[in-house]
N, C-alpha and C positions, 0 to 999 in steps of 0.2 A: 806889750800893750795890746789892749785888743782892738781891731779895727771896726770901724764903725759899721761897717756889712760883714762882722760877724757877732753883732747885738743882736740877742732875741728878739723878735718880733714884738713881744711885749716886752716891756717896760719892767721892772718892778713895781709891784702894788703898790700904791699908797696907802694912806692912814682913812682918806675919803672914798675910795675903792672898798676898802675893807668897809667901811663902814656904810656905804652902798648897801652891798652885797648882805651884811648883818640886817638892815632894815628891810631887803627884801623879803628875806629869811623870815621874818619877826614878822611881817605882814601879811606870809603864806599859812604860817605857823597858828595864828590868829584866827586867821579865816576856815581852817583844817579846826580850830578848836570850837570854832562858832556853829559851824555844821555840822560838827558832832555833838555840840551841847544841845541844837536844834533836834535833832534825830531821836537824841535820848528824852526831851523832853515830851515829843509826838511819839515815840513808842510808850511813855508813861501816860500818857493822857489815852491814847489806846486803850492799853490795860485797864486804867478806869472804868472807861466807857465798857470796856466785855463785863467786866466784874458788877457795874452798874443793873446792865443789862441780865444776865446771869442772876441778879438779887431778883430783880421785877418778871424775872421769868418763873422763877420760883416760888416768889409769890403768890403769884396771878395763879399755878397752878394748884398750889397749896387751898388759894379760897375758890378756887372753880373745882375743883377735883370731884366734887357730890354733883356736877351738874347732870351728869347722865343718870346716876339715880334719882334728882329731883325729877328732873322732865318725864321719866317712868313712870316715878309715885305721882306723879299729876292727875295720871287717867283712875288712879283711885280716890282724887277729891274731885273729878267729874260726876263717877258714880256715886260717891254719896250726897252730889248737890241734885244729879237725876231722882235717886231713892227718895230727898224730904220731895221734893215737885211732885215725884206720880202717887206720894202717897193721899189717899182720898182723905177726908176732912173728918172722919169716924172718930166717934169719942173711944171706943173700942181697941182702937191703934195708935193712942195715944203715948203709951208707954214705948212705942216702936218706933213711932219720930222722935219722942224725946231723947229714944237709945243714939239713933243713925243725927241729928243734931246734934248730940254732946259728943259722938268719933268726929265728924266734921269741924266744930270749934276744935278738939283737941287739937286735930291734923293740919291745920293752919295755925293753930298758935304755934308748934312746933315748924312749920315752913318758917316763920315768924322770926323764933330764937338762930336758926341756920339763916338768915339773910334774904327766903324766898318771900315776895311779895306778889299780890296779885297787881294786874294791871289795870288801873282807872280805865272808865271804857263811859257808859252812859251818861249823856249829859254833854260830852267834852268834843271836840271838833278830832274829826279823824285826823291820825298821826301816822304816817306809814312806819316811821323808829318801830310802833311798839302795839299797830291796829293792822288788821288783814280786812279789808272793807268786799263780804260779800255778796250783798243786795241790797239795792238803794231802792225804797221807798217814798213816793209821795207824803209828804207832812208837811207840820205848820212851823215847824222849826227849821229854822236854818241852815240853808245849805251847805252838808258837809259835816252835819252835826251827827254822833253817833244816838241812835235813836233805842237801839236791844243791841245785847252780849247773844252771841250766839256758843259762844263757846269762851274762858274766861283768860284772859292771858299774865304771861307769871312770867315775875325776874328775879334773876336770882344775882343780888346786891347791884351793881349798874349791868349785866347783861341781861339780854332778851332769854328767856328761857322759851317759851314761844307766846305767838303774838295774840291779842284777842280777836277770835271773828266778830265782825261788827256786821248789824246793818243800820245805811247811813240814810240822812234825810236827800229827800234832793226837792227843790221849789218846786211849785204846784203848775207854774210857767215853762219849767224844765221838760215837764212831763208831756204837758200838752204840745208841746214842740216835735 
């Protein structure tokens, strides 16, 4: 028989030991499965998001891609809004505004079909998004009101291709001040 100081320290398990020890298990187990289902769901939502990203980047460069040629070909619808202006008013030279007017409509209608717009300007309250304001004039309009286009400004579908030079009104009070 064995004596009782040469019983193991522990005991034998029981049935509620065991079943202890399985519930811990199942609760570690659990937890190790929830932070991994966690992990994998933020590394897919990640992925989304690059792949998202990645579409709108390619996008954007797909419909921007002409804008450094639009903004070039600009200073050729300058020149021929310059050429109908200095041309004098001679019945003579009629056929030669009519020519340098019908390249001009063409060359905006085609800005037009590509997305390129010109920028509203006269008339409207200076806008810094899409007006460069560079000399203010005494008038009877409203302060802040664009008054002349100095140069004409152009976007190409929502961005700025560049801005228009304006000049702006400023009150007659302003001035005297």
């Amino acid at each position: 028989m064995m004596d009782e100081a040469q019983e193991p320290a522990e005991g034998p398990k029981t049935i509620e030991d065991e079943l202890a020890e399985a519930r811990a298990e199942i609760v570690a187990l659990s937890a190790d499965r929830d932070a991994e289902r966690d992990r994998a769901l933020r590394m897919a939502a990640e992925a989304e998001n690059t792949r998202r990203r990645l579409e709108r980047d390619k996008s954007e460069a797909v419909q921007y891609a002409a804008a450094g040629f639009a903004r070039d070909i600009l200073t050729v619808a300058d020149n021929l809004a310059r050429a109908v202006e200095s041309l004098p008013a001679d019945e003579a030279l009629a056929p030669l505004r009519a020519g340098i007017e019908a390249t001009q409509r063409e060359l905006v209608s085609i800005f037009e079909r590509h997305g390129v717009k010109r920028v509203a300007a006269v008339g409207l309250p200076l806008d810094p998004n899409c007006h460069q304001a560079m000399v203010e004039v005494e008038s009877d309009a409203e302060a802040g009101t664009i008054v002349s286009e100095l140069q004409a400004g152009w976007m190409l579908k929502e961005r700025l291709l560049r801005p228009a030079l304006v000049t702006v009104a400023k009150s007659r009070s302003e001035a005297a001040a």
